[in-house]
LOPAKOL-838720 format. One line per field, with one value per residue (C-alpha): residue number from 1; residue in one letter; z, y, x. Coordinates in steps of 0.25 Angstrom, whole numbers, plus 5000, padded with zeros to 4 digits. Layout:
// LOPAKOL-838720
pos	NUM	...
code	A	...
pz	Z	...
py	Y	...
px	X	...
//
This chain:
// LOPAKOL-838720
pos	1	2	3	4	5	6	7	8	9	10	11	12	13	14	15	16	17	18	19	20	21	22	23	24	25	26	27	28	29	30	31	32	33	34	35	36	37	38	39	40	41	42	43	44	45	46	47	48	49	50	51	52	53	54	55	56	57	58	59	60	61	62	63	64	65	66	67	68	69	70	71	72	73	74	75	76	77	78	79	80	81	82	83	84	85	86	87	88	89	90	91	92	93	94	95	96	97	98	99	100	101	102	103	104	105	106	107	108	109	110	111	112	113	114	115	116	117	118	119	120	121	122	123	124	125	126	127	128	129	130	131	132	133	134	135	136	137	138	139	140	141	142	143	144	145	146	147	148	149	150	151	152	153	154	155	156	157	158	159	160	161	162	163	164	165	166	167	168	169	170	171	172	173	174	175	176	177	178	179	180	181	182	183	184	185	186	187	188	189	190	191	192	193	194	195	196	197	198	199	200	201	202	203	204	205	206	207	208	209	210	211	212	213	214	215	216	217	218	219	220	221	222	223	224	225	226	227	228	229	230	231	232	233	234	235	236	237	238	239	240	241	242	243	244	245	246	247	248	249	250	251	252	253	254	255	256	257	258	259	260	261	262	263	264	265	266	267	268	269	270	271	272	273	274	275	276	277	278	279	280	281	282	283	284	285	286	287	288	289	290	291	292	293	294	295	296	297	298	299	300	301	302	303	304	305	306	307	308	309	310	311	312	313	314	315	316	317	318	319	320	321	322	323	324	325	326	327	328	329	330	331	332	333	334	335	336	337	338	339	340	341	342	343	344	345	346	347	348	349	350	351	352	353	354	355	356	357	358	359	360	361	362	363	364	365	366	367	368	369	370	371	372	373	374	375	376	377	378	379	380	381	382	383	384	385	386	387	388	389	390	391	392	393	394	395	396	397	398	399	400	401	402	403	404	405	406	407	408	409	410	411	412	413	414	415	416	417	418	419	420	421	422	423	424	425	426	427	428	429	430
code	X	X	X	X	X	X	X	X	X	X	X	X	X	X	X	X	X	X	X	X	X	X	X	X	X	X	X	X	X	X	X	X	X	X	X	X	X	X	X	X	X	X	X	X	X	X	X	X	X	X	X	X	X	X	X	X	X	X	X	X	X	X	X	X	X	X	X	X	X	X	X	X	X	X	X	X	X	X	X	X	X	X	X	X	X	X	X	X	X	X	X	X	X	X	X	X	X	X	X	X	X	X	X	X	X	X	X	X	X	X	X	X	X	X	X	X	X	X	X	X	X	X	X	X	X	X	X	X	X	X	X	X	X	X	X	X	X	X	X	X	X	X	X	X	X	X	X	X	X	X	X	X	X	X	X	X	X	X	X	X	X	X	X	X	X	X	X	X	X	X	X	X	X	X	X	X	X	X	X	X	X	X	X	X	X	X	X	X	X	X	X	X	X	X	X	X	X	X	X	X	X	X	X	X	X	X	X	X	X	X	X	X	X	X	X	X	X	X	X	X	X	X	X	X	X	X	X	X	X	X	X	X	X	X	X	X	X	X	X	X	X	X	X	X	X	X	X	X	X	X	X	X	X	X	X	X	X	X	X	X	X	X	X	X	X	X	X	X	X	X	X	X	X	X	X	X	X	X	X	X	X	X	X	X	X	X	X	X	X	X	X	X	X	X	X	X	X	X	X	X	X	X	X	X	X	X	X	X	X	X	X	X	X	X	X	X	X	X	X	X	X	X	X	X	X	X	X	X	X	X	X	X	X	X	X	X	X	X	X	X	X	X	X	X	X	X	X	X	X	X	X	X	X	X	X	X	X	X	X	X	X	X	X	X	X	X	X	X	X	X	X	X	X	X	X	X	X	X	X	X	X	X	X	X	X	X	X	X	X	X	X	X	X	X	X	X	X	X	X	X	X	X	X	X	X	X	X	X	X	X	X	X	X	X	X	X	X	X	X	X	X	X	X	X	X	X	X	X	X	X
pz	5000	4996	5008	5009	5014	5019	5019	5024	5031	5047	5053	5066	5074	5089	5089	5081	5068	5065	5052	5049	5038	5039	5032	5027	5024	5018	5026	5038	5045	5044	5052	5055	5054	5056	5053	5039	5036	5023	5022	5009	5002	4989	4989	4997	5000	5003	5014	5016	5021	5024	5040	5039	5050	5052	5042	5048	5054	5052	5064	5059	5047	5037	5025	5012	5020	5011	5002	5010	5012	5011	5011	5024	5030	5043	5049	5065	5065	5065	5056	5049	5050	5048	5036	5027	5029	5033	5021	5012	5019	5015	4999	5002	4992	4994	4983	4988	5002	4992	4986	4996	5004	4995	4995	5009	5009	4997	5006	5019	5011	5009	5020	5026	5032	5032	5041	5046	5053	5046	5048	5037	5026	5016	5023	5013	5002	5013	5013	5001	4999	5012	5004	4991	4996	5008	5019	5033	5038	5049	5045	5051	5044	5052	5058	5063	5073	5071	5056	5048	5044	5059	5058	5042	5048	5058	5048	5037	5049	5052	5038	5035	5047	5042	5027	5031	5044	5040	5026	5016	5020	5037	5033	5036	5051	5051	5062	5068	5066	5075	5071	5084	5097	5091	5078	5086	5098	5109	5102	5089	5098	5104	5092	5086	5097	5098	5083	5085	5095	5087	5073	5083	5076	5083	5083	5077	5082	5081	5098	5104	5092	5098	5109	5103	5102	5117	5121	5115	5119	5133	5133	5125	5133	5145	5142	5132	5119	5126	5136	5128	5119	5132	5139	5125	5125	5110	5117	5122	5107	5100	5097	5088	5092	5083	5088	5104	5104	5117	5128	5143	5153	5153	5139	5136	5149	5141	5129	5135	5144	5129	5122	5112	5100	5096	5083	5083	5071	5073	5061	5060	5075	5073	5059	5064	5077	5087	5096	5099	5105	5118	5110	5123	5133	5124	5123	5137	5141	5129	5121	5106	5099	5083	5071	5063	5053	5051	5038	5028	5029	5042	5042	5029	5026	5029	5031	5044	5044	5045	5055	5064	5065	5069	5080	5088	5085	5088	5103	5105	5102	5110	5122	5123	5124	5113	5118	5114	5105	5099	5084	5087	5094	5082	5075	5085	5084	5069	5067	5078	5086	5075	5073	5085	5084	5072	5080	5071	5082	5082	5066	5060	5065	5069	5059	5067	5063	5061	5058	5046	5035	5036	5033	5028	5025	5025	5016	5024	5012	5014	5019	5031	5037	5038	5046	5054	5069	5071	5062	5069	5071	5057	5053	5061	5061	5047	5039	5028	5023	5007	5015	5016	5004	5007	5014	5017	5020	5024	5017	5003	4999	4998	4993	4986	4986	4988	4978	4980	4977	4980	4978	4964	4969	4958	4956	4971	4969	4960	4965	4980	4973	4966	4976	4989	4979	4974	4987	4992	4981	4981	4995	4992	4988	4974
py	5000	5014	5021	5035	5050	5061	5072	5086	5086	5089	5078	5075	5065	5063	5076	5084	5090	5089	5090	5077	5068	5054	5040	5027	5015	5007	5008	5014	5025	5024	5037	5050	5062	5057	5044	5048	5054	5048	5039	5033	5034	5030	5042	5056	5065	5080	5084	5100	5106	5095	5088	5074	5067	5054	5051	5055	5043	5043	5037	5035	5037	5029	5032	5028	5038	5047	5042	5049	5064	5076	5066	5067	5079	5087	5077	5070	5058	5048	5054	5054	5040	5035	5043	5046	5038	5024	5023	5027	5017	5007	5009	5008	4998	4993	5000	5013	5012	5009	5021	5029	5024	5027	5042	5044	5037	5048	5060	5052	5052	5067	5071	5062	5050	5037	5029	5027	5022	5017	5011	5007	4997	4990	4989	4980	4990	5001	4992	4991	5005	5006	4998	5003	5018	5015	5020	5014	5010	5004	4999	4992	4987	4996	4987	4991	4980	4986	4983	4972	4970	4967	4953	4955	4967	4958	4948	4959	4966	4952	4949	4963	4962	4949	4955	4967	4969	4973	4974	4984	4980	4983	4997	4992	4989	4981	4986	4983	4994	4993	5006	5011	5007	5012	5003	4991	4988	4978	4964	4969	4978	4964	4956	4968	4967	4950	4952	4962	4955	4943	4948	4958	4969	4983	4992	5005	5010	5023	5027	5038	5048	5055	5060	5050	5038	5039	5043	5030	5023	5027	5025	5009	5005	5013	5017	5025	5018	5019	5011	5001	4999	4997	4988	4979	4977	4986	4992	4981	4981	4991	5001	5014	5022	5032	5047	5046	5059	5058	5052	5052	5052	5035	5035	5040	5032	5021	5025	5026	5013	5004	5013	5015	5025	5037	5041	5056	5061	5076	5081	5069	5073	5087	5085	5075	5084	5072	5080	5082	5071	5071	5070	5077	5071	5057	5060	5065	5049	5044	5039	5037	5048	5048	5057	5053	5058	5049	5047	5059	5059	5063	5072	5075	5072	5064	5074	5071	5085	5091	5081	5083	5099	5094	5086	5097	5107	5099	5096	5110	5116	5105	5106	5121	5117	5122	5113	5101	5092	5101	5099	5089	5081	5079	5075	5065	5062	5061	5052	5044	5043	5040	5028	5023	5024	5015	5006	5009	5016	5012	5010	5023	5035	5042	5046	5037	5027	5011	5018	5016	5028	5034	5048	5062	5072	5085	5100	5111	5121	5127	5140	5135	5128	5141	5146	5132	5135	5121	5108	5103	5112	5118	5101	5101	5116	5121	5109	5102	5090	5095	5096	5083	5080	5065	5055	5039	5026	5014	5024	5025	5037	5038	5053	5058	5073	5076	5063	5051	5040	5026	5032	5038	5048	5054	5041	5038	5052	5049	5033	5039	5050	5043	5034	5043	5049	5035	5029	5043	5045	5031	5033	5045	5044	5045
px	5000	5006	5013	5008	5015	5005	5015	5017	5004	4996	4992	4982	4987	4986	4978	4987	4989	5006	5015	5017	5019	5009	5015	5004	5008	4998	4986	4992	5000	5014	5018	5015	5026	5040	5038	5030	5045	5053	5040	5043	5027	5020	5013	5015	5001	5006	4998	5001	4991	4984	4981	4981	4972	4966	4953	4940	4929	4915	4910	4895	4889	4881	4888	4877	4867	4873	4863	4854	4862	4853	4839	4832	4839	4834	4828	4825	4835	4822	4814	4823	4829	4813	4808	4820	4833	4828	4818	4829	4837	4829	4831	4845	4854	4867	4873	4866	4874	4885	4885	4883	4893	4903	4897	4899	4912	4917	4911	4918	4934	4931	4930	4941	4935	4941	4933	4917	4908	4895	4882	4872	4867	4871	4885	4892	4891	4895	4907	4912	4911	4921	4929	4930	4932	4944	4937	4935	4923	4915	4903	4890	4877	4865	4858	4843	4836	4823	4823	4818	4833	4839	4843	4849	4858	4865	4867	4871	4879	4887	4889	4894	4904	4911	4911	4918	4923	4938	4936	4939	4956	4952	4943	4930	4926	4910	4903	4888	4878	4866	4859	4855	4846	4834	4832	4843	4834	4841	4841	4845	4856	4861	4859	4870	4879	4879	4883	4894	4900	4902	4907	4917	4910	4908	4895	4890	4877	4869	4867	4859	4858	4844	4838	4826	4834	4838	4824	4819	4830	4829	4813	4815	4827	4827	4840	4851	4855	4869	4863	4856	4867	4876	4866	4864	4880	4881	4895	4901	4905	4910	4903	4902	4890	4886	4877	4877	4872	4863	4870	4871	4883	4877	4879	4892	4898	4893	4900	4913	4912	4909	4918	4907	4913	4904	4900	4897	4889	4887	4883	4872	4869	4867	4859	4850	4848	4852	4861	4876	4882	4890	4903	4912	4906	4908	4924	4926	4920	4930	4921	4925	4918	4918	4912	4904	4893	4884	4876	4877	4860	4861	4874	4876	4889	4899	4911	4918	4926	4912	4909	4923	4915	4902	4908	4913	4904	4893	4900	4904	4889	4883	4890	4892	4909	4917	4928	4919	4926	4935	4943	4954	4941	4933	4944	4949	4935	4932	4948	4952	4939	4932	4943	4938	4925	4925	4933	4947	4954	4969	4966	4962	4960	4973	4987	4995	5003	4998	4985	4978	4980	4966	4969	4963	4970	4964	4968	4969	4971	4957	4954	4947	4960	4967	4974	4976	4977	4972	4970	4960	4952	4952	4949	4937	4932	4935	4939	4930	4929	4934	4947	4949	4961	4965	4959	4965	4961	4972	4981	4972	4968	4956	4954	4968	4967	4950	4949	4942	4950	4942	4927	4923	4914	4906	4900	4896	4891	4882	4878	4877	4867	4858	4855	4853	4843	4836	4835	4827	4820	4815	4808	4802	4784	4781
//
């Protein structure tokens, strides 16, 4: 595999922003500053004026809802959910989760993500997607006890498991996706959890998005889905739990005791009007908190720079404390948290040698990054995502200069386009 010199650039590591020079052998980090010295390359990417970090995680999202972008905007989360998204879901085709896959994988590389975290259907076309663009991904089959399709998604769940766990050369992770406590009740919970535990697998769950889901929770069970989830066994596994924006000092103690990760989706959050979650207070415990974006119907876009800006706004304005989460936080939060949350801390995540070559490299030519008192803060205040210049996966570029070089994007354009609008239009009355 080519061996590859990032030269003359920044780079965020441990923290920091430093001059430093960053080596790749293969797939890996082969050293970062001196050791990068004489490093004898295949290829040599200048990087003036450019910072090189970590590649961005997407701790949540549901990729092929980009299908669905700008349909059923300005709307309550169930209502929502009920009328507009879950009919169209049902019209969905492999080929269409295929293809819009492959759309927000394309917007995902723009904006410097490498890796995410996603729940949905039709997973082995998600898959091979994954694997034909040179991302990372976690991926789980949604799985719904309340639908007729309960039994086949634990048999659809198992089988994708064992078809691509490690696959794609190690990038993709399989993980079980119970939806959430309010369409998973108890038995189907238990059902997920026996299953997991036997293939090894880890979990990824939607968990106390809305004041309503708690409320019913709380009247149904008597308890906080944290609790339920707790009580059912859900965390002695792992766990990524995606939301967890209304919780209680009970909850979050939880949280940390199970060393359940966080998916926070602020932009999601904020549209959907769910509520800010208690992203502080969850880091003060030393939970595991991650970004994510969730689906570009609910967000609407899958820009993880944008996203890095919401997460500490959203914490500041919520809590009245213009310390919360400050800049070198959310991008902690939105590189090697988010490493972790997907279960991939100690493999990506960080510049640091042994690590695998997951990289953006962002231009900072732009009006907007002048003049630079601070990286970070110009990364996550006045940064966007057109910044993002070159962005690698297990060493291969995957955009060379602003181009795509494994997806051929006019045509997913065009595929992605036509069938957002069939599977709409085909729902609507005569």
């Amino acid at each position: 595999m080519a061996r590859i010199l990032l030269k003359n650039g920044e780079v965020y590591a441990d923290g920091s922003v430093t001059k430093a020079d960053v080596a790749i052998d293969g797939s890996v980090i082969a050293g970062v500053g001196e050791v990068a010295a004489g490093w004898q390359a295949d290829r040599v990417i200048d990087c003036t004026d450019k910072l090189i970090l970590p590649g961005f995680v997407n701790t949540h999202t549901h990729a092929a809802m980009t299908l669905f972008r700008s349909y059923a905007d300005d709307m309550a989360l169930m209502e929502w959910l009920e009328t507009k998204i879950w009919p169209a879901e049902a019209r969905l085709t492999g080929d269409d989760v295929y293809w819009g896959t492959l759309l927000a994988i394309a917007e995902m590389i723009r904006s410097g993500t490498t890796a995410f975290a996603d729940m949905y259907f039709f997973m082995d076309d998600v898959a091979r997607a994954v694997a034909e663009s040179g991302v990372r991904a976690a991926l789980s089959r949604g799985m719904a006890g309340v639908a007729p399709t309960a039994a086949q998604a634990l048999t659809e769940s198992e089988a994708f498991y064992r078809d691509w766990h490690g696959g794609a050369d190690g990038r993709i992770t399989v993980m079980m996706g119970p939806h959430a406590p309010y369409t998973c009740p108890p038995d189907y919970i238990k059902k997920v959890t026996a299953l997991a535990a036997k293939l090894g697998a880890e979990i990824h769950i939607h968990l106390a998005e809305t004041t309503g889901e708690v409320a019913g929770c709380v009247k149904e069970h008597g308890k906080s889905p944290i609790a339920l989830m707790n009580e059912l066994g859900l965390f002695d596994l792992g766990v990524l739990a995606a939301h967890c924006v209304h919780l209680s000092a009970e909850d979050i103690a939880i949280l940390k005791e199970k060393k359940v990760r966080v998916a926070h989706n602020p932009g999601s959050n904020m549209k959907l009007a769910s509520g800010a979650a208690p992203v502080p207070s969850l880091l003060a415990a030393g939970v595991t908190v991650g970004i994510g974006t969730d689906g570009a119907a609910s967000n609407n876009n899958l820009d993880m720079v944008e996203e890095m800006r919401l997460a500490a706004l959203l914490s500041k304005v919520a809590t009245l404390d213009p310390l919360a989460v400050p800049a070198g936080q959310a991008v902690d939060m939105a590189t090697a948290m988010g490493a972790e949350a997907l279960g991939l801390g100690g493999v990506t995540g960080k510049l640091a040698p042994g690590f695998k070559a997951d990289i953006t490299i962002v231009d900072m030519a732009a009006s907007h990054w002048h003049p630079r008192h601070d990286r970070l803060s110009l990364l996550v205040y006045s940064a966007a995502a057109a910044d993002v210049h070159t962005v690698m996966v297990d060493g291969k570029v995957l955009l060379d200069a602003g181009r795509l070089t494994t997806i051929d994007e006019e045509r997913v354009k065009r595929e992605a386009g036509a069938r957002g609008l069939r599977l709409v239009e085909s729902g609507r009355k005569p």
